[in-house]
Structure formats: C-alpha cells, structure tokens
N, C-alpha and C positions, 0 to 999 in steps of 0.2 A: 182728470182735470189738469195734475200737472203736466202731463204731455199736451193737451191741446193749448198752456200756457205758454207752454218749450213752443212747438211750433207757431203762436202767430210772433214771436220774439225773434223768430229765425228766419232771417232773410235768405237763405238759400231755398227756404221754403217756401216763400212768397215768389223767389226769381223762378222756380220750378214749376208752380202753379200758372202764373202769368204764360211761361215758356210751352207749358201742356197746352194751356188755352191757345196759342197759336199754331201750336203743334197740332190741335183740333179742327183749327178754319182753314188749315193748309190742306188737309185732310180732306175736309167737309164734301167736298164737290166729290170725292170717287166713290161717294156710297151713291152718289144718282148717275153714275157714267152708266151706261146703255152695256151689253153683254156684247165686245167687240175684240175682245184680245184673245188669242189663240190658244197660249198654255193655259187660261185660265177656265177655256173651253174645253180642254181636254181634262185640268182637274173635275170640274163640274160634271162631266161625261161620267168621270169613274166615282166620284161622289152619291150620286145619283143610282149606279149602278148598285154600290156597296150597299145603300140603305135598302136597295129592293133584294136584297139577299146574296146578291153575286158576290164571288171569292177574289179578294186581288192578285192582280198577277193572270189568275187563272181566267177569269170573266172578263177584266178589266186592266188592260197593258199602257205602262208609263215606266221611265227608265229612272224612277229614282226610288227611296227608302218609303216606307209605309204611311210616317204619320201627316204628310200633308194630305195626302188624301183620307187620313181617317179623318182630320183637321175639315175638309170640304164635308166628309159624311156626316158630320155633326152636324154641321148647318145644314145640309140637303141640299150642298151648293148654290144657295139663294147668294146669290153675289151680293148685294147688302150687307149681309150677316156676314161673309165670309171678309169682309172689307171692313169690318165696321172691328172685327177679331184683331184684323192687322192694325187699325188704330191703337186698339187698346196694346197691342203689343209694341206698337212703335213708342207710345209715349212711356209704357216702364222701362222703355231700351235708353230713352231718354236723361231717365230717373237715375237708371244701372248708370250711364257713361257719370255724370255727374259726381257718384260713389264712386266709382273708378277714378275719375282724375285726381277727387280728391286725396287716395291714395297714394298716387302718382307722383302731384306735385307738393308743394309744402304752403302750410296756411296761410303764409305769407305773400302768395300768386293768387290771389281769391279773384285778380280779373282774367287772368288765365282762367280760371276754372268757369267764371260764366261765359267770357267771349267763345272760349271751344265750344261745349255744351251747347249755347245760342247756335251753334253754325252747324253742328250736328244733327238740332233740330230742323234747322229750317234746310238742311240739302236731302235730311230725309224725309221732313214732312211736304216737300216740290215733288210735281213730277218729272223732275230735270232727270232724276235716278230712276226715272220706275218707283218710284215709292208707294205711288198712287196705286198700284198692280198690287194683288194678293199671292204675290210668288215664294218660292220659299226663302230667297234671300232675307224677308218683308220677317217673318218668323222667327227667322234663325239667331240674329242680333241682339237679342236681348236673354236667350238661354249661353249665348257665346261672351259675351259683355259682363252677365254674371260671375262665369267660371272663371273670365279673367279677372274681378273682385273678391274672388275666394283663392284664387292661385297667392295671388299680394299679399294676401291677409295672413293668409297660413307662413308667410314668411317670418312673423314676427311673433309668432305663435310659441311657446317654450314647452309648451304640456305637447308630450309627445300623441297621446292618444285625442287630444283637439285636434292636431294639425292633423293628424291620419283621420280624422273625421274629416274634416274642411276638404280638404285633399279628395277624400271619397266624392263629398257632393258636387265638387269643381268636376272630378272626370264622369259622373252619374248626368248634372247636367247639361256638360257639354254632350255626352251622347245621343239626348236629346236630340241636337243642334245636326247630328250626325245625319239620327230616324230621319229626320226633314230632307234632308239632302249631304250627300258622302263629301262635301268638300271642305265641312267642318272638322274633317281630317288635320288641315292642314295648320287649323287655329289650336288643333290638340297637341301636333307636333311642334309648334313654336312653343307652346307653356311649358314641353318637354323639356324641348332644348334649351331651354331657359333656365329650367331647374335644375337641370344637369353642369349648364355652365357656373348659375350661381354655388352650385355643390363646393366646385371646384374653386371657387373663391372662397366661401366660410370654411370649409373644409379640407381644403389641399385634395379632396379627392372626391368623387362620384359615391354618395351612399345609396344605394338604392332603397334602403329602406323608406326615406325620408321625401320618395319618390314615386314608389310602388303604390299607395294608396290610391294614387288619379288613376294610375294602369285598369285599380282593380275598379273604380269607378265608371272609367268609363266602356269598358269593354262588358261589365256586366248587363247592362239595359239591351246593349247591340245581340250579346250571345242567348239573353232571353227570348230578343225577336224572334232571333234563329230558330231558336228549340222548339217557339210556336209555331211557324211554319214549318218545322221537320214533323212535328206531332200529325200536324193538320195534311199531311202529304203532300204541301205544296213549298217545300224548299228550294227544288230544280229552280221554278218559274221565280222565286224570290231572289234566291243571288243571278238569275241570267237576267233581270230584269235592271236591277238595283246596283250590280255590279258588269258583270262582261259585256251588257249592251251596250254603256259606255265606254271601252275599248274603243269600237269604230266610231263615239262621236267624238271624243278628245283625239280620236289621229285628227280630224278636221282640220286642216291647215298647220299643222305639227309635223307637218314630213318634208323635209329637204332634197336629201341623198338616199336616204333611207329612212322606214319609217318609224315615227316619234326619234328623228335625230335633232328636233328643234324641242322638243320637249326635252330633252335631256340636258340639252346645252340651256334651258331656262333652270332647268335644277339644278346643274352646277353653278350658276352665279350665283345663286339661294346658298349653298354651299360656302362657298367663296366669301360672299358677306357673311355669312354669318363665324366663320371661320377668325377673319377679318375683327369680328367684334371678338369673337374668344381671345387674341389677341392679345386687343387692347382689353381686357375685362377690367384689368385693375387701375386701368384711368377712368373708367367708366363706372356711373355711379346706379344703383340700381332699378332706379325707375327708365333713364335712358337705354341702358341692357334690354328690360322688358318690351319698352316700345319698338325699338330696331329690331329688334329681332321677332316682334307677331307681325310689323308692317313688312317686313319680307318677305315672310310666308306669308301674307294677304294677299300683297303683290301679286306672289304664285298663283293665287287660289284665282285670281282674278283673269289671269293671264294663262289658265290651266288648259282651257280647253280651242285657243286662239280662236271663239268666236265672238264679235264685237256685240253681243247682247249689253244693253244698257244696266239692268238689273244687278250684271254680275259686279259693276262698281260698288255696290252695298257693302262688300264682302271688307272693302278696303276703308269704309267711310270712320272707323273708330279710329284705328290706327291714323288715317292721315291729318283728323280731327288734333290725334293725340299729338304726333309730328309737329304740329303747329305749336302747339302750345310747350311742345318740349324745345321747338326754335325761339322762344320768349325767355321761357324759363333757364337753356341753359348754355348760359354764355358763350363761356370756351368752346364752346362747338358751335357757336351759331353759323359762322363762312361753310362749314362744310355740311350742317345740315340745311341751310340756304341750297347748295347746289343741288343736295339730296329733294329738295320740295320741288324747287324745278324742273332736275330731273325727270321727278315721277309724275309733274304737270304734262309735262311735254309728253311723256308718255302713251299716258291716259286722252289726253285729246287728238293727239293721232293715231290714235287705235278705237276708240270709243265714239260715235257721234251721241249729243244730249240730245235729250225729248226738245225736239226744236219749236216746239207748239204753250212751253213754258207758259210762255209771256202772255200768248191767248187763250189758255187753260183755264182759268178763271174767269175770263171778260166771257167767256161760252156759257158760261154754267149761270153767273150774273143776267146773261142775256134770255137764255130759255126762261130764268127762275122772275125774270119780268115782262116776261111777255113776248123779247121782241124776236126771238127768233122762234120757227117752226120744230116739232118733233123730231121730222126727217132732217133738217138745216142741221140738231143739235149732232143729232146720232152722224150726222155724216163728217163732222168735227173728226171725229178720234177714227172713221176708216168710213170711204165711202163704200166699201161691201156692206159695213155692217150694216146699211141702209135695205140692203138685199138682204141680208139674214130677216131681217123683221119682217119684211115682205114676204118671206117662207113659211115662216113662224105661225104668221096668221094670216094665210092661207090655210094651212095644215090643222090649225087648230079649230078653224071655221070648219074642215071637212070629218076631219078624222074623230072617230069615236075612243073612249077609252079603251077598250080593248086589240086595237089597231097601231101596231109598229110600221116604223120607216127606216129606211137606208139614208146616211150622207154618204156623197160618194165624194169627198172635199177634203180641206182641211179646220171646216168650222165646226168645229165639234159643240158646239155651246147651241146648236141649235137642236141639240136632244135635250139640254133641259130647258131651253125654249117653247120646247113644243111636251116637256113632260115625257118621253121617252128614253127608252132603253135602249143602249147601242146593239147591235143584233150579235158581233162577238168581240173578241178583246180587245179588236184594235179600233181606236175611236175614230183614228183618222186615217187619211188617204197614205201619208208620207210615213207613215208606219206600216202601213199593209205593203207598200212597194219597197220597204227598206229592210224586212224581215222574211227570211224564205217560205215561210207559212202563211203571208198573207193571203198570197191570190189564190189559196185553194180554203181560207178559212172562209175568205169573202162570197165564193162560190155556195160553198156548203150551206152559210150561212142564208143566201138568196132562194137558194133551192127550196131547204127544208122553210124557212120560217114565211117566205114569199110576201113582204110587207104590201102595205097598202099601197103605201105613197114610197117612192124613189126621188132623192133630190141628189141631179149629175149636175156640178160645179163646172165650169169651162175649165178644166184640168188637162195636160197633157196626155194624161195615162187612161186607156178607155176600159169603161164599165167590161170586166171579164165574162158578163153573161149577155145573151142575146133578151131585148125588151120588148118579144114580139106579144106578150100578154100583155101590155101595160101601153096607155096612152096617154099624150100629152095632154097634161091639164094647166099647165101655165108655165109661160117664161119670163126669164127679166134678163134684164143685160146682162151678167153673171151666170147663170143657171136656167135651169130646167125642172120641172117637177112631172113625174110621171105619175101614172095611179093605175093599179092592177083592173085589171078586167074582169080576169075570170079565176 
C-alpha cells in the first residue's frame, strides 16, 4: 500500500505512464503493418525453421548472434507477437533512460530529465528510425541502457563486493545486448574506457580489480553460448556465421586505398576524442566524461559498417538524447558541445536518409482502420512488392497441401512463413546463396533431392541454377513467376 501511495505522489511516475501511453499509439499501427520488410523476413524464415526442429546456423543462416532469432522462435515469428515484444521492450528502454538521466544529471534539472526522456520516446516510438521494425537495434536499448544505470551506480558504491556484483550484472546484461547482435561491443568498450579513465581520476592509477567484475560479466553469457555450440558440434557454423561473415559486410564501403583503411581512420578519431577527453578528465565532471565518451563509441557503432541502413541510428539515439540535455545542464561547455550536436546533425543527415513516409504513416493506418482505403492500397503503402508477396502467398496456400514445400528464388523470404513453410536449406535468401560459396550447389542439392511443389522465381538478376523442364507455369504477376512440378 505504501508504495502504491509513493507512486501516485510521484510525478515522474505519472510523466512516465502518460509518456508509455504515447510511446503505445506511436507504436500501435506496426503490430497491423502487412509482412513487407526483408530482414524481418529473413528472421521469421529462421524462426520458423527453429521451432520445426532445425539447428541454427546449421539449417538456418543469418550473420548475427543467436538470441534474436531465438527471440523470433519464441513467437513462431508471428510478426504481431514479435512487434508487440519490441513495444514492450521499447517502453522499459524508455523507463531505463529516465533512471539513467536521472543519474546523470542532478535533481535540480528535473526539465532536462522529462524534455530528453519525452524526445527519446517519441524518435524511438516514430518510424522516422525504424522503430516500428522488430530489428535488433529495436531489443538491444534497453539491456544496453540498463548496464549503462548499473555502470553509474556501482560508482558510488563503497562495499566492495556490491560494486563487484553490480559490475557483474552491468557486464552479464550487456552480453545480452551482445547475443542480439556483436556491435553492443562497442557500448562495452565505452563503460570500459570510462572506468579506466575514471580509475585514473579517484585513483591516480588503473585498478583493475574494481574493473574486472564487468570483464567477468560480460564475457561469461557469450563463452556459455560458445561452449553450447562447441558441445552441440556446431561451433564452426556459429562463429563463421556471427563473426567472419561480417568481415566482408563491414568492408562495404570502408576501403579507400586499401582495405578497411577508412575503418581505421574512423577508429582512430574515436581514439583521438577520447584521448582528448582523458586530457581534459579533470575539468570534466563525471556524468559529462560518461556521456562523451559512450556517444563516441555509438557514433562508431553507427558508422561501423558505412551502410546507410536507417535502423542503425538506434544505436546512437541514448547518447544523443543524453548530449542534449548535457548541452542544457552544462554550461561551460555549452559553445563547444553546440558544435559537437551540429556536428553530429550534419553528419547523420548526410549519411543517413529518415523513413520519408513519417508523416503518412499513420494517416495509412487511420485510413484502412476506417474504411477508406483498400487492403492492396494499405499493403502497397510500405512496398509495392509486398502487394505481390500476398498474391503468392495465397495463391500457394489455395493450392498447396500440408505436406508440400516450396522454393523462393528472391529475396522475400517472409513468404515462407506466409505460406507456413520451411526453407528447403540454410540459406533463406537469394543474396546469400550468391554471396557465399556454397550457395549454388546447396540450392541445387537442395531442388534435386527435395523437388518442391511450387517454385516462386522473382525477376532477379541471377538465374535459377536448375533446368524447370518438370515444372509449369501456373501464374505470373508483374514481379515473379510461380511454377508447380509435374511429375
């Protein structure tokens, strides 16, 4: 009773519930968006596969860490569920920054602490970021958000074995953050270097002791994964997967003269600032230290793999949230953290395009949920294929029996669990099978032995590596082809 008294007295609790509630109807419309975005087509592909028994990695290929698709196999990639997951995770991400600032700043900025918060909510409850997307960015914020309120905390901690606990669960949960996708690396290495530098301020020197605990935290959950796929015989396929695959997607536009020579010169400016702050540490007070130095490494994270994926600005959305409000709160620096938000404005919008469809995002969803516009009109909102995907879908599901698989020869992979099926091997899509050397003979094998009913060939570049002299045309649409075996 006395805490339900504490909270209706407590207007951060009131600003926080109102703020959810918004953070909810910002939301609302992506649990009814139509099955049209691609990575999420490829989670659901391997979603789906998992829960029919298939091995990851091994049955089902995607170049990141495990738990977002255990994340999809829990729901059975019903896109609903798995969107409805990332609300509920967006709004505790919501909750965490709010404890965070509060940290951060001092009780005396209590409009700092709602204006950020408010703006937090609502760039990640838009679909300006991809918010609306069940990606792993969407997950990751709110295990990464925590560890940064338990990193703080443990600083003001005196019992040594609290703070090496705190410490523990800051680096246990960010690994988490990790499982979901490897670039929460780089939010582990900023709390490092933080604690390292702060060392070096309370302490004249680097203890590791007082340091070590996040090490032993956060490496423990990752070297469990491990040991589960080294048990299960499928280690090989886990780190080529989760780690060297992405080798050739972060060279992506990272090579100059030679390659990753633009990745490196993005690391050493990382370097340089932060160096920059070790510096200045002792005119710098320790919530500013914290902030600068995770928003650099976000920056990184953001800017890691130079490809303008919208999504990836999530990574940066704390920190710059935090930025702002440390440009309020702290004076003496505000001319130069001014240039520093500029800066990283100018940045971001010329490297980044927003979901330009913002402003109509809701007047679409307003509009089907009253009538005035058509099913096909809705779905062709957010990609006019995906209008052809549903066209496939049921088709396929009108013809095909349960026990009857199909090939996409594309890159829609969402239209296996559209149609309820299985991908035939690991690779769900077309630009996987042509970008790993095993593709075009998995795909073969794959046709050969299993000889699906139905074949769906996308107007793709790269042609079907098998001849379709058993199989005839049973419908086309402006994108595709749908074939159905013979004999």
């Amino acid at each position: 009773m006395r805490l339900i008294e504490r909270l209706e007295k407590s207007r951060e609790f009131w600003f926080l519930l109102a703020l959810s509630l918004v953070f909810f109807l910002l939301r609302l419309p992506s649990l009814f968006e139509p099955y049209w975005y691609g990575d999420e087509g490829i989670y659901q592909a391997i979603g789906i596969t998992l829960r029919d028994g298939g091995t990851l990695y091994q049955d089902a290929f995607d170049n990141k860490p495990p738990l977002l698709y255990v994340i999809y196999a829990i729901f059975n990639s019903e896109q609903y569920l798995v969107r409805a997951a990332s609300l509920v995770f967006g709004v505790a991400s919501v909750w965490a920054y709010l404890l965070l600032a509060k940290l951060l700043f001092p009780k005396n900025s209590r409009w700092i602490l709602y204006f950020t918060t408010a703006l937090f909510a609502v760039l990640f409850g838009l679909p300006l970021l991809e918010g609306n997307i069940a990606n792993a960015e969407n997950f990751m914020l709110f295990p990464i958000i925590s560890s940064a309120i338990l990193i703080f905390t443990s600083l003001s901690q005196t019992q040594e074995d609290k703070r090496n606990l705190t410490l523990f669960f800051a680096g246990a949960i960010l690994s988490f953050a990790f499982l979901i996708k490897i670039v929460a690396v780089f939010d582990f290495l900023s709390f490092f270097t933080f604690l390292i530098i702060f060392n070096l301020i309370k302490y004249k020197e680097v203890k590791l002791k007082k340091i070590y605990f996040l090490l032993v935290g956060f490496f423990t959950p990752a070297l469990l994964t491990s040991l589960y796929f080294l048990f299960t015989a499928n280690f090989k396929n886990f780190l080529n997967a989760s780690l060297f695959s992405n080798i050739n997607y972060v060279g992506f536009g990272n090579s100059i003269f030679f390659p990753q020579d633009f990745l490196f010169a993005k690391a050493l400016l990382v370097f340089l600032f932060v160096y920059i702050l070790y510096r200045k540490r002792n005119s710098l007070n320790t919530s500013s230290l914290f902030i600068l130095i995770w928003l650099a490494f976000s920056v990184f994270n953001a800017f890691f793999s130079q490809r303008p994926y919208i999504h990836y600005l999530l990574v940066i959305l704390p920190t710059f949230c935090l930025l702002i409000g440390l440009l309020f709160w702290e004076r003496k620096l505000q001319k130069i953290l001014s240039i520093l938000f500029i800066f990283l404005l100018l940045i971001i919008l010329s490297n980044f395009k927003l979901y330009a469809k913002t402003d109509r995002y809701y007047s679409n969803f307003l509009d089907f949920l009253l009538g005035k516009k058509s099913t096909i009109e809705y779905i062709g909102f957010f990609d006019r294929r995906a209008v052809t995907d549903y066209k496939i879908a049921s088709f396929i599901n009108s013809k095909a029996e349960v026990s009857d698989t199909i090939y996409v020869w594309g890159n829609n992979a969402q239209l296996y669990k559209m149609t309820d099926k299985i991908p035939l091997h690991r690779y769900t899509v077309l630009y996987h099978v042509t970008n790993y050397k095993d593709g075009y003979a998995l795909t073969v094998h794959a046709l050969d032995s299993e000889k699906p009913r139905f074949i769906v060939v996308m107007q793709e570049k790269q042609l079907l590596p098998i001849s379709l002299y058993n199989y005839t045309e049973r419908m086309k649409t402006e994108n595709a082809t749908i074939y159905e075996r013979v004999n």
